[in-house]
N, C-alpha and C positions, 0 to 999 in steps of 0.2 A: 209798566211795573217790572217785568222780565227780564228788561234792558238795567233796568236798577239794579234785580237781585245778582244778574252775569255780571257786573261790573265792581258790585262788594266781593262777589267769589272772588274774580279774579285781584282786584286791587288789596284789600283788607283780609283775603284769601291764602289762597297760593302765590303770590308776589311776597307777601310778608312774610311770609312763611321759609319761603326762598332766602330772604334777606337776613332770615333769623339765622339758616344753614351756611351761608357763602360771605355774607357780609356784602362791601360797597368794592368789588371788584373794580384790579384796571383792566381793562380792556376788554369789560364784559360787554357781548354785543345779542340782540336778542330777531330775530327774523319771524318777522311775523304775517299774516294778511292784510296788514292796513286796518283791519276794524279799527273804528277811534276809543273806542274802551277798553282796549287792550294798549293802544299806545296813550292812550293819559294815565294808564294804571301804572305802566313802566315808567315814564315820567316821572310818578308822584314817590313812588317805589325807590327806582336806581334813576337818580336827576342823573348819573353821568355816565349812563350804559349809550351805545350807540342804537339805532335800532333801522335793520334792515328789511325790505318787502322782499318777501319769498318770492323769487323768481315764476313758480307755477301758478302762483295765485293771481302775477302783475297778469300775463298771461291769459291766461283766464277771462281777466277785464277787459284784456284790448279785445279780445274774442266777442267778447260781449257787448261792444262798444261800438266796434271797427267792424266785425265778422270774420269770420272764420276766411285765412292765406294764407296759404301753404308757404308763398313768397317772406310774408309778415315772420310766421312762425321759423321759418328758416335763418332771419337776421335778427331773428330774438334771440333764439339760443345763439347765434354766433358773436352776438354783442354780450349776454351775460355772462358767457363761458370764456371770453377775450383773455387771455394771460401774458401779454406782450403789448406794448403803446399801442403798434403801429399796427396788429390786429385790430384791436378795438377801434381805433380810426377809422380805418379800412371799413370795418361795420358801421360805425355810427355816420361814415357818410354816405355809402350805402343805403341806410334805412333815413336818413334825412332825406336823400335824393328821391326813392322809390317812393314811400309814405312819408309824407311830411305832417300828416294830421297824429300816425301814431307816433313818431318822433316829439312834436309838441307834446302830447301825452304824456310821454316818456322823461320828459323834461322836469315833469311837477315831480317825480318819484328821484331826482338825482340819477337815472341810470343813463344818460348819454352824456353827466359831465364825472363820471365816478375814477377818474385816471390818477385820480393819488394815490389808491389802492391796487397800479398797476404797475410793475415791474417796467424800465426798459427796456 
């Protein structure tokens, strides 16, 4: 029942409310934890916002998933933070080579194929 009432807040809540103030934005993008009631809220809300996982949160998962590597954590931030192609290469082959179980991982979230939104 809890999970209901978080999901009217949010959906029929503050999303509406939102969409009363700003309307159906271009290139409105919303970065969230992945919770799935928060992403079918925005869904049903803005159908044409993008919606991206917060870096600390994805983070957090692989930690909790994979364990705690200082190795992991060091080609995470280096692949999120990528601002040039061949940076980001450089990481995601990297972290394909080193961990390839959180590389897979990484794959369900779009973050080791996200190079449209990378400069050359």
């Amino acid at each position: 029942m809890e999970l209901r009432i978080i999901s009217l807040w949010i959906g029929h809540g503050f999303l509406k409310k939102l969409y009363e103030c700003i309307g159906d934005c271009q290139d409105l993008t919303f970065v969230t934890d992945r919770a799935d009631v928060i992403r079918v809220s925005i869904e049903n809300v803005f159908p044409n916002a993008h919606h991206g996982v917060c870096a600390f949160h994805l983070l957090g998962n692989i930690v909790h998933w994979f364990g705690k590597n200082d190795k992991t954590k060091e080609l995470f931030w280096g692949l999120v933070r990528a601002y040039k192609r061949n940076i980001f290469e450089d990481f995601r082959y990297r972290f394909s080579s080193t961990r390839p179980q959180v590389a897979a991982y990484l794959v369900k979230f779009h973050v080791l194929n996200g190079l449209e939104h990378i400069p050359r």
